[in-house]
C-alpha positions, 0 to 999 in steps of 0.5 A: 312804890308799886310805879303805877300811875293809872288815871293821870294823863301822861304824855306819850310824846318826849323829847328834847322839845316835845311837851318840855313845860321847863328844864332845871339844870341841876348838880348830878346824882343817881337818886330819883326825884319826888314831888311833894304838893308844888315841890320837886325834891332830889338829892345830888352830889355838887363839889363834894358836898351831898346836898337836897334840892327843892325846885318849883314843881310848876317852873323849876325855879330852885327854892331851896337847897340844904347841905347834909353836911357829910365829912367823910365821903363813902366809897362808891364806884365811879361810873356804876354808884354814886354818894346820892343814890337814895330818893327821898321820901315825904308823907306831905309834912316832911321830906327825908333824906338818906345819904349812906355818908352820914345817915338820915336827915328831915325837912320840913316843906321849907327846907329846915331841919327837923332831926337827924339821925346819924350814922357811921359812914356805908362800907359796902362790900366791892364799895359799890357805894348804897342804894337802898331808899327810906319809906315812911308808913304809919308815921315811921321812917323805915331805913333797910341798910344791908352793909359789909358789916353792922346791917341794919333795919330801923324804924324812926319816929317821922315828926321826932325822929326818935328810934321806934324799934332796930333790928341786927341783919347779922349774916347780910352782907350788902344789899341795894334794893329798898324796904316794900310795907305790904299790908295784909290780913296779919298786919303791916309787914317790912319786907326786905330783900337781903342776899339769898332771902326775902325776910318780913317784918312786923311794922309795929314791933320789928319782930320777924314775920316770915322769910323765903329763900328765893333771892339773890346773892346781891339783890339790887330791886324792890318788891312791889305789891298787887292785888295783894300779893308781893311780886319779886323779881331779881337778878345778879351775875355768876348763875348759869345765865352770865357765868364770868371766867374761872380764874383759870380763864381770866389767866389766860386772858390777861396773865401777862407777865406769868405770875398766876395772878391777875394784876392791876396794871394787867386789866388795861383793855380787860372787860374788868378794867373799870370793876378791878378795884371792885374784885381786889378785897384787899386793894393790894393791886393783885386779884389772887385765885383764892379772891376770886373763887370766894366772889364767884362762890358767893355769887353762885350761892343765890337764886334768880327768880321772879316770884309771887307770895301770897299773903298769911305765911309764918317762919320759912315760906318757901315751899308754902306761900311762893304760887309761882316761880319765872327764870328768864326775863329777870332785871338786874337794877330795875325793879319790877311793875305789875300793871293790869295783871301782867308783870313787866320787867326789864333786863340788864341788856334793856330788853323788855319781859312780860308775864301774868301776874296770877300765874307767872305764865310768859306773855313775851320774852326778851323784846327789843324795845330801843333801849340800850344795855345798862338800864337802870331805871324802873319802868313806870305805868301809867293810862295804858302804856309803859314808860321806860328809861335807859 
């Protein structure tokens, strides 16, 4: 989980055909894919159907390929989400998947079913779709699933898939990062990143460790640990650094036909054409004042920040255990890497931050590094260099 690889001797040449060993054609999927002993393992989403994937990790060859067996398909946006977003996770026996249409389902290395652990199909607030991934420590599956409604924390007995402890996440609306199991001197703690907070649970019992109030409104990362301390970096629109319009604005923009509302058939050309479905609550075609005031309060409510907590911290540890704060250079969907002392981070607009680790202080800020915006992809570190995807 911390996207460090030191020691491994990775190419710094890619490309099409620059140190390619083989290619796989494989159906399409927004997950990322794990490498479990000579295994490649992912999960996609083929002809309607959610299905988990094993290649050959030496020539691509495909093994084996299991259907989840979904019926009902969750909502998800058609460009920005997708119905296999969650990566799998293996602890070397066995593989888990999570799919938000149907629940968590587990393999063995061979492709049979062990378990599963059904769920009712995600409603995500603006049907975003899921994103959040399983971890499993200490023999438990650990699932974070922040939803419209009915979130959720659970633990699962990885060989039985029996449930160990759940928790109700009443008052959080959907998230999209991952849980982070931070060891400390107090134990193994769940850390979530759920909407305007940070909270910690016990890993043995589920009980509510600690929380800081230094999150998002719709926190799309995952904290990562280093040298001890939990590194958090996040981002999402409607601060000070990407207001969108009031809706005032947006009437005069595109209020074509003079009725004070924001109508579907008006959003053709609006840079709110692919995200109308997405701000209409109601899907009644119209986005009305009130509708969008409520999102942009929402939006408003959160905090941007960049943040180091250190380790021993009970209840609200937001004035107590946060050693530093950072603003700027904040990513968006990318979670952070912190990688010999220095946390680096890339924005929505895929450029590249770097600040020190131990005190937050700026080594560079907003760099050109040749990648488009709509980045996505955490950055990876590995035998001294960075390894970015857009």
């Amino acid at each position: 989980g911390a996207g460090v690889a030191d020691g491994q001797h990775l190419p710094t040449k890619i490309g099409p055909d620059a140190n390619v060993k083989w290619k796989a054609a494989v159906p399409p999927g927004f997950s990322s894919p794990v490498v479990v002993g000579d295994k490649l393992v992912l999960t996609a989403f083929d002809g309607g159907k959610l299905v988990t994937i094993a290649l050959s990790a030496t020539d691509g060859t495909e093994l084996w390929r299991k259907d989840s067996g979904a019926t009902k398909i969750e909502a998800f946006h058609k460009t920005e989400g997708s119905p296999a977003a969650s990566t799998p996770a293996s602890d070397g026996e066995r593989v888990v998947v999570y799919f938000g249409s149907c629940g968590l389902i587990c393999y063995d290395l061979s492709g049979n079913e062990q378990w599963r652990y059904d769920l009712p199909v995600a409603e995500t607030n603006n049907d975003f779709g899921s994103g959040t991934s399983p971890v499993i420590a200490d023999g438990k599956v650990i699932l974070f699933r922040d939803l419209a409604k009915n979130s959720v924390l659970v633990a699962l007995d990885a060989k039985t898939g029996s449930k160990a402890w759940e928790v109700k996440r009443d008052g959080f609306p959907t998230s999209y990062g991952s849980p982070c199991v931070w060891a400390t001197p107090q134990g193994k703690q769940v850390v979530c990143p759920g909407n305007k907070k940070l909270v910690a649970y016990d890993l043995a019992s589920g009980a509510e460790v600690w929380s800081a109030a230094v999150s998002p409104s719709v926190p799309c990362t995952t904290p990562v640990v280093a040298d001890g301390t939990l590194v958090v970096a996040a981002w999402s629109p409607g601060q000070a650094d990407f207001k969108l319009p009031t809706f005032d604005e947006l009437l005069k923009e595109a209020d074509k036909n003079g009725n004070g509302a924001f109508d579907k058939a008006e959003s053709a050309g609006h840079f709110l054409k692919d995200f109308f479905d997405n701000n209409d609550p109601n899907k009644d075609g119209v986005i009305t004042r009130a509708e969008w005031d409520d999102a942009q309060k929402f939006l408003a409510a959160g905090k941007n920040l960049a943040v180091a907590i250190t380790p021993g911290g009970k209840g609200d540890v937001t004035d107590t255990n946060v050693a530093w704060k950072v603003t700027k250079g904040l990513p968006y969907v990318p979670s952070p890497v912190v990688y010999r002392g220095v946390m680096y981070t890339v924005n929505m607009r895929g450029r590249l931050s770097a600040h020190d680790a131990k005190t937050g202080k700026e080594v560079y800020l907003d760099e050109a590094v040749s990648l488009n915006g709509g980045v996505y992809a955490s950055p990876l570190a590995a035998d001294g260099h960075l390894y970015l995807c857009g």
